[in-house]
Structure formats: structure tokens, C-alpha cells
C-alpha positions as a printed Julia matrix, in Angstrom:
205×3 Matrix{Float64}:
 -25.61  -15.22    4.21
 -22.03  -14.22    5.06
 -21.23  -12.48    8.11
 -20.38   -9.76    6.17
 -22.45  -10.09    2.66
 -25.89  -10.43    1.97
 -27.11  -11.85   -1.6
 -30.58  -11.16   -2.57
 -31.82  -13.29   -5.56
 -34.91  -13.67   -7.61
 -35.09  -17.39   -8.96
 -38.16  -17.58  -10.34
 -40.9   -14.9   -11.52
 -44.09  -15.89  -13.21
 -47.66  -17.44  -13.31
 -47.21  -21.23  -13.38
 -48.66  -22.9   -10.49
 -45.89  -25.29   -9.64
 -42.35  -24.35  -10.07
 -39.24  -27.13   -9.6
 -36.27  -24.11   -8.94
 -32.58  -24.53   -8.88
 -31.06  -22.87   -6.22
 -27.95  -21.07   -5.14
 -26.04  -22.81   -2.42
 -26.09  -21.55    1.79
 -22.66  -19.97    2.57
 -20.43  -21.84    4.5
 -20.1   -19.02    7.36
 -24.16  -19.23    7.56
 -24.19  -22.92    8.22
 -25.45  -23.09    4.61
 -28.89  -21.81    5.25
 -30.93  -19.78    2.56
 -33.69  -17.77    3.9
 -36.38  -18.72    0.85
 -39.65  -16.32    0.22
 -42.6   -16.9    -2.44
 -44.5   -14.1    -3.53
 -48.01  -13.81   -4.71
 -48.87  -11.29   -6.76
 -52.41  -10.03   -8.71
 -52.46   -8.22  -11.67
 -52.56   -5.1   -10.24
 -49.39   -5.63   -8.45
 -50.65   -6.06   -4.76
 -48.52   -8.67   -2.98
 -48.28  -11.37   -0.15
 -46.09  -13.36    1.47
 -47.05  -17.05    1.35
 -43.88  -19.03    2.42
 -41.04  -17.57    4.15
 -38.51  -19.84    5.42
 -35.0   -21.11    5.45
 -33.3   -23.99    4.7
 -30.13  -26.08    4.21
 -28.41  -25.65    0.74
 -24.75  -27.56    0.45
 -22.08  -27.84   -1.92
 -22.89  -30.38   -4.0
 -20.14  -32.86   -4.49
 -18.68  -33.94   -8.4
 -19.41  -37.24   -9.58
 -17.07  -39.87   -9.96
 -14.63  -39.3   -12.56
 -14.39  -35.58  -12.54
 -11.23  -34.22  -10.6
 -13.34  -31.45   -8.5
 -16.41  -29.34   -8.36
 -15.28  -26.96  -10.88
 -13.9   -29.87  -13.2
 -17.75  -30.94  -12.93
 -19.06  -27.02  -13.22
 -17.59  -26.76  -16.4
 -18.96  -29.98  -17.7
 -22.43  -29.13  -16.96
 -22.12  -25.31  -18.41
 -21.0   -26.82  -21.54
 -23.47  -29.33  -21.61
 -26.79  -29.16  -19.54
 -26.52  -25.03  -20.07
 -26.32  -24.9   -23.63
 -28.8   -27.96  -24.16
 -31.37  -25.18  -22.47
 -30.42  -22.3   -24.41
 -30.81  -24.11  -27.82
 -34.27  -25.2   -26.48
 -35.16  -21.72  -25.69
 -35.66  -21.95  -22.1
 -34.81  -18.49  -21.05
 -36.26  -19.32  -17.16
 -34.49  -22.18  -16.83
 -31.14  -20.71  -18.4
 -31.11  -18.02  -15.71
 -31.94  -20.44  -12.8
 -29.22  -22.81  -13.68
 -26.53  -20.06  -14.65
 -27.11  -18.36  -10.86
 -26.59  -21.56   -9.24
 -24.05  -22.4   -10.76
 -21.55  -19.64  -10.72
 -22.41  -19.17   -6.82
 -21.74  -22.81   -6.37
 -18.36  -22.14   -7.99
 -17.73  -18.81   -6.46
 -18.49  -20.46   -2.64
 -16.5   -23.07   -3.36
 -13.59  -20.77   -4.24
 -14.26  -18.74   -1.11
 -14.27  -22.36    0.92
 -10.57  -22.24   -0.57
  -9.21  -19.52    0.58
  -5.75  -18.86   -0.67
  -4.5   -22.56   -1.76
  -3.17  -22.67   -5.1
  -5.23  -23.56   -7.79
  -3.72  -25.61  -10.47
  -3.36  -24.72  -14.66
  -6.16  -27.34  -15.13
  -8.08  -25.8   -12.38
  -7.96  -22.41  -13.37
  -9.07  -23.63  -16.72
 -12.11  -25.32  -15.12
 -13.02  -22.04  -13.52
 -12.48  -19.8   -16.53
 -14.66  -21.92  -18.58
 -17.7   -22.21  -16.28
 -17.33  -17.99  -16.15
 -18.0   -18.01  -19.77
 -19.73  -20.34  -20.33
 -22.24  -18.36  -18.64
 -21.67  -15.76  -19.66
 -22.29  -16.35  -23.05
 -25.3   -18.16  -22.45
 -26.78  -14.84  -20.28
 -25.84  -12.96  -22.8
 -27.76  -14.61  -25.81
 -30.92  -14.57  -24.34
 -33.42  -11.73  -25.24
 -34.33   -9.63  -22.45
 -38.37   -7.72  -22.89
 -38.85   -7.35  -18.88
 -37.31   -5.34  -15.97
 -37.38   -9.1   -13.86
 -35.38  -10.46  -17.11
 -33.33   -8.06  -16.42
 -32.9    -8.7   -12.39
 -32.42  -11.82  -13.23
 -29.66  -11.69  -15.96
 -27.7    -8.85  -14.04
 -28.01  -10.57  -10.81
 -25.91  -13.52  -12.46
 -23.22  -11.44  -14.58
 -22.42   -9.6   -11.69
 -21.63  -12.93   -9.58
 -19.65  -14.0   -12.5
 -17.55  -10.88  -11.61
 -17.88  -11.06   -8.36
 -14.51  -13.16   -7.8
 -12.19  -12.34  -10.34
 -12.52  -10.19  -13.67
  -9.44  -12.4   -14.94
 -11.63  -15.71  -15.23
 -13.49  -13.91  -17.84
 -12.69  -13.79  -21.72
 -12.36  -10.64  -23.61
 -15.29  -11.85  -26.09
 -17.29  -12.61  -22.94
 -16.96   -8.76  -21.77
 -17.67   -7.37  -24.88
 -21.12   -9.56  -25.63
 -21.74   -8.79  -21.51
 -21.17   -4.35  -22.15
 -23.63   -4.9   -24.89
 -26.37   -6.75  -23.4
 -25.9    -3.56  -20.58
 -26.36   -1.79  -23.47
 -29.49   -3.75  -23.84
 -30.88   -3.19  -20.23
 -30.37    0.27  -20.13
 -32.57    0.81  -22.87
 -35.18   -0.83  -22.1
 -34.71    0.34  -18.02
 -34.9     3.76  -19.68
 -37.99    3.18  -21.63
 -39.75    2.01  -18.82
 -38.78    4.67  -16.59
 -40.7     7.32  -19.11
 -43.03    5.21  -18.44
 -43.43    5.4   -15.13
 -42.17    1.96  -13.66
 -39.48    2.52  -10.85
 -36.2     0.7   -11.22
 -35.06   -1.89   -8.45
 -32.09   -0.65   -6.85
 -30.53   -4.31   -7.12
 -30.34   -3.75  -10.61
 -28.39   -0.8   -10.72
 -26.16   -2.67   -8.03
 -25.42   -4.93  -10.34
 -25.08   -3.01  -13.38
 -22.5    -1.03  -11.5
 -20.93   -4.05  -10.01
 -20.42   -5.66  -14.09
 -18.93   -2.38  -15.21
């Protein structure tokens, strides 16, 4: 948490009982601590708490042979990324795609104002859509599909609208399309919509 921005995320939702998660990094400002809940839920919605800790969460550092994070970021989101979406992992899609893009978006806040070289920006632009096109080709049938995917467009946003392609922001408006529907539908019947998502909605637009 930032001193003066707090990101709530939902990593993982569903009934296996084990679950490996990728996770968003700690911000720099919070000493790179996460503050990490689990959930357990019946089928008639009542709900517990079972862990509820923090932890450390750096900046992972590139490999050898790439020229920075991002250089790396962009490797792995046309690589790793797209290796998941063609096997149809939808859970593992979203996990990767949020920590990626806040790893990239904390290390661009770690660099303040320095200038960012052509190469660089390049780096950065791809790992944006990248993601964005991967979020954006999965089917969404849930409202957590939904927290999920918005949570992760919006952070891809959440920097700079110019790292994002103009196909990227069309397929993005019409997967909002998408959620609003089916947020709609589920309003009728009855099923109250997170404010995050909204937040998020309004924060892609």
C-alpha cells in the first residue's frame, strides 16, 4: 500500500483445495508488504476468514540478457501469457496479467521522472497490450470474472492511456460492453454489484 493509494485485489476465487497464486508486488513506499486474506466460503455464501496476514513482495529482477524489467515483462506477456490463453486457462491468465502489469506499473513509479528510452517505451507499450488482448479474449460467465478482468484493465490504464494501442481500446470498450450485460442481468436478478467493479469500469472508460 502507498501512502496515498490502496489496491484491493482478488487473485484467486474458487473450490480447489490448494492454490499456487501469482501475486502483485508490495509498493515500494510500504516496504513492499501485501496484506494477504483467504476466504472460505459455503454454498450459501456465509464466509470466514482463515488466513490474514502480510508479507514481503519485491520487484523481481530480469534475467541475464534482457536490458530491464520491462525488456523482460514484455518477453513473458508474449510468451508465458499467450502459452496460457491458447491452453484455456482463464484463472491463470488473470493471475499472471495482474501481476504483471503492477510489476511494470511499480517499477515505473520506482522511476519517477527519468527518461525512458524509444526501446523502453516499446517494452512498456507491448506488455500493456499484450494484456490487454489476452483479458480481453477470455469469456467472462461470472461477476468474480468480471472483478477480476476489470481489476487488471484498469491497472493497465492506470499509468498512461498512451501505452495502449487503439485496437487494444476498442477489443477493451467491448468486453465493457460484455460486463455490463451480464452485471445487468444479474442485478434483475437480485445479486448486488461490488463497488470495485464499477471503480474500475469507470477508471477504463
Amino acid at each position: 500500500v502507498r501512502e496515498d493509494v490502496c489496491e484491493d485485489f482478488v487473485v484467486y476465487r474458487g473450490t480447489s483445495p490448494e492454490h499456487a497464486a501469482y501475486l502483485p508486488p508490495g509498493f515500494a513506499a510500504a516496504r513492499h508488504r501485501l496484506a494477504v486474506s483467504v476466504t472460505v466460503e459455503d454454498h450459501q455464501g456465509a464466509a470466514i476468514t482463515a488466513l490474514n496476514r502480510s508479507m514481503e513482495v519485491l520487484l523481481p529482477d530480469p534475467p541475464p540478457g534482457y536490458s530491464s524489467l520491462p525488456h523482460w515483462l514484455a518477453e513473458l506477456t508474449g510468451s508465458r501469457l499467450m502459452e496460457l490463453l491458447k491452453q484455456g486457462d482463464s484463472q491463470r491468465v488473470r493471475e499472471m496479467s495482474l501481476a504483471l502489469i503492477t510489476a511494470l506499473n511499480e517499477y515505473e513509479h520506482t522511476r519517477g521522472r527519468a527518461l525512458v528510452s524509444l526501446s523502453e517505451r516499446s517494452y512498456r507499450a507491448s506488455v500493456r497490450s499484450n494484456i490487454t488482448r489476452a483479458l480481453t479474449a477470455l469469456d467472462l460467465s461470472t461477476v468474480s470474472d468480471i472483478q477480476q478482468t476489470s481489476a487488471t484493465l484498469a491497472q493497465c490504464t492506470a499509468v498512461s492511456r498512451d501505452f495502449v494501442c487503439e485496437e487494444c481500446q476498442n477489443s477493451t470498450l467491448n468486453k465493457l460492453e460484455s460486463m455490463l450485460e451480464i452485471l445487468q442481468s444479474d442485478t434483475r436478478q437480485g445479486t448486488v454489484t461490488p463497488t470495485e467493479i464499477a471503480d474500475n469500469i469507470l477508471n477504463i472508460m
